[in-house]
C-alpha positions as CSV (number, residue, x, y, z in Angstrom):
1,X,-15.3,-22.0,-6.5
2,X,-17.7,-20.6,-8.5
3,X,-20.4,-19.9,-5.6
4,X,-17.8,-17.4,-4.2
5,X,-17.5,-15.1,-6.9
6,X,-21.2,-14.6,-6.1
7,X,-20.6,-12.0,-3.6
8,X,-18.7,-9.3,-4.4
9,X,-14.9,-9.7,-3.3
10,X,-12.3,-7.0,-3.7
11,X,-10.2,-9.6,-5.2
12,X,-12.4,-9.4,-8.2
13,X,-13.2,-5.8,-8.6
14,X,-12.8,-2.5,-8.0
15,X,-16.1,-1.2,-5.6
16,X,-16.4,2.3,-7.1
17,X,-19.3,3.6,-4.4
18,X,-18.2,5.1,-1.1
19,X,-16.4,8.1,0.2
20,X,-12.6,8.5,-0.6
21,X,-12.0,6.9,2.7
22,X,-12.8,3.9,1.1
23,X,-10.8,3.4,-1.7
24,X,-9.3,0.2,-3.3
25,X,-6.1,-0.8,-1.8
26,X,-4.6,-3.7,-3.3
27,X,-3.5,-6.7,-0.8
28,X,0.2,-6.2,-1.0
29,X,-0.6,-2.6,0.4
30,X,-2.3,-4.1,3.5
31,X,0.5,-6.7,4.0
32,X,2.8,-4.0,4.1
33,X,0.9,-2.1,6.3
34,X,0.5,-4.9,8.9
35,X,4.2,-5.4,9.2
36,X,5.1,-4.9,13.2
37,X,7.4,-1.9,12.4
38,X,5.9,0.3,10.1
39,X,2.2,-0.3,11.5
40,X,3.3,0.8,15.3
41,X,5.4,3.8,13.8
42,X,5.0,7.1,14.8
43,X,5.8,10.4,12.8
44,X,7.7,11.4,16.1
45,X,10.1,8.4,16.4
46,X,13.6,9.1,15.6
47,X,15.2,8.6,12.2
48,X,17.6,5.7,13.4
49,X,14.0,3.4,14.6
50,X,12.8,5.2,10.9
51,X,15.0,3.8,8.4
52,X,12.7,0.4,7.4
53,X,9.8,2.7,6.5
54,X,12.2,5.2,4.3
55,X,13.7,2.0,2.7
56,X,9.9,1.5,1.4
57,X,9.1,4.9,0.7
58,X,13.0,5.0,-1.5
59,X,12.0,1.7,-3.6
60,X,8.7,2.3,-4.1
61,X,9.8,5.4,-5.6
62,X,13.1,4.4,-7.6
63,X,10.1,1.4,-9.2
64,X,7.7,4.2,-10.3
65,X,10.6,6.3,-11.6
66,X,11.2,3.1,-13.6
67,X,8.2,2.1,-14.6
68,X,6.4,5.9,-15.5
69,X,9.8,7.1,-16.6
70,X,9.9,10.3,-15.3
71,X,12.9,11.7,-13.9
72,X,11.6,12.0,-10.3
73,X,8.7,11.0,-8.1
């Protein structure tokens, strides 16, 4: 509605005041960061309990390969 864009919303801008800390991160970001495995993992954990975060880490690159077309991320 149109009262709600009133306030400011992340949804509708970019805040550019605040330490680095606080940087824009887009929703899909936090979704992703929420999921059960990847926001209880540990740098320590071994590679087999490791593999769903690498998947992400691997397609995220391979799409900005794609996308920026560089030759490597």
């Amino acid at each position: 509605t149109r009262m709600s864009t009133w306030n400011y919303a992340i949804d509708l801008g970019m805040y550019p005041l605040g330490s680095c800390t606080m940087k824009y991160n887009p929703r899909v970001n936090e979704a992703v960061a929420r999921v059960e495995g990847i926001a209880n993992g540990h740098p320590y954990q071994p590679e087999k309990i490791s593999q769903g975060a690498l998947r992400i880490i691997k397609t995220l690159s391979e799409c900005l390969i794609e996308i920026t077309g560089m030759d490597a991320i």
